[in-house]
N, C-alpha and C positions, 0 to 999 in steps of 0.2 A: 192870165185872164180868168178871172171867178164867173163870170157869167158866159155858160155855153149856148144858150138858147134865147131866147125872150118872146112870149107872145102875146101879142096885141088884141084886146077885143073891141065888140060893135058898143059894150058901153064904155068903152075907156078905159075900161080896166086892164092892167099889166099881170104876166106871172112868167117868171124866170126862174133858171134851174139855180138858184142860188134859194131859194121858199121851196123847194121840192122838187120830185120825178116828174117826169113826163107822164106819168098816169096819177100823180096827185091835182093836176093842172088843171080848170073847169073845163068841159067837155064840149061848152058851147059859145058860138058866138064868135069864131075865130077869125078877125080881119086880116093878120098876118104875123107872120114867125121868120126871126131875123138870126142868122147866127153866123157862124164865121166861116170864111171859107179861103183855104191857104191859096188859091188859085187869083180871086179877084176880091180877097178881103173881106168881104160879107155876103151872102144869099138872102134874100129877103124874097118867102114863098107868101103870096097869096092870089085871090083869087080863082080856087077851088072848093070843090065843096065838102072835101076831107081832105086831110093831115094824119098822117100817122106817125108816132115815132121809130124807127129802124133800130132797131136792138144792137142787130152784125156790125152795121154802119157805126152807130151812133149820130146820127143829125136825122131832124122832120123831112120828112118829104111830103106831096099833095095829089090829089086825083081825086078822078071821080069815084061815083060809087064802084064799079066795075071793077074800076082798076084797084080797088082798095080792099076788094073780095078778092082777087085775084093776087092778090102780094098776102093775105092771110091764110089763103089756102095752100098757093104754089111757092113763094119764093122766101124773103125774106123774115124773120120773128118779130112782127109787131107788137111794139109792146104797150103804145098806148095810141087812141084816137080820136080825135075832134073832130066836131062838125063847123066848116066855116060860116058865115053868115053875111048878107047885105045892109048895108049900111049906108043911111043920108050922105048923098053927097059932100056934103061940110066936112060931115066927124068923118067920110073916108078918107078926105083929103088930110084934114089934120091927121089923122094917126099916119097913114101913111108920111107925110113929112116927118114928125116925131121919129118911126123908125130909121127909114136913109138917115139921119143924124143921130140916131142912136152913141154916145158915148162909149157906150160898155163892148160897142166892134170897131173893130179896125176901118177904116174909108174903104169903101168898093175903088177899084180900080181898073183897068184894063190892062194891068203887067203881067197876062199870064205867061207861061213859059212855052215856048213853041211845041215841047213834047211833055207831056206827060209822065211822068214813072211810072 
């Protein structure tokens, strides 16, 4: 899979890690970030009012202010960060539909594995 990331803004605009880093990515506006996840096939974060990208990890994560001070000071190496944004009913709905069908992830599913590794 070429595309690890994709995220969605309030004006419909797309940027994926296939056009750059996670800190080339506009900084605002962010409806939602979809990527994949080997447990139930895709993650799709929104509805926060930041995102940061996880260096350690590698995948977005989301939170509030607080907790986004608090993962740059104490834990993790963030390496880049967005601010979400509200969006008309309509266009939320649309993008949001757009991403759950996103081509470029695998289907969510519910086949996680009983244990984890």
């Amino acid at each position: 899979m070429s595309c690890k990331w994709k995220i969605y803004y309030a004006d419909e605009s797309i940027f994926d890690s296939t056009m750059g880093t996670p800190e080339e990515a506009p900084s605002f506006g962010v409806i939602c970030i979809v990527q994949p996840n080997e447990y139930t096939g895709r993650t799709i974060v929104s509805g926060y009012d930041w995102y940061y990208y996880n260096l350690e990890i590698g995948e977005w994560w989301q939170s509030d202010i607080h907790g986004l001070v608090d993962n740059m000071l104490h834990n993790f190496p963030v390496k880049a960060v967005k601010q979400g944004r509200n969006a008309p009913d309509p266009i939320f709905k649309r993008i949001m539909a757009t991403a759950i069908k996103d081509p470029d992830f695998p289907v969510k599913n519910a086949n996680m594995p009983r244990e984890r590794p």
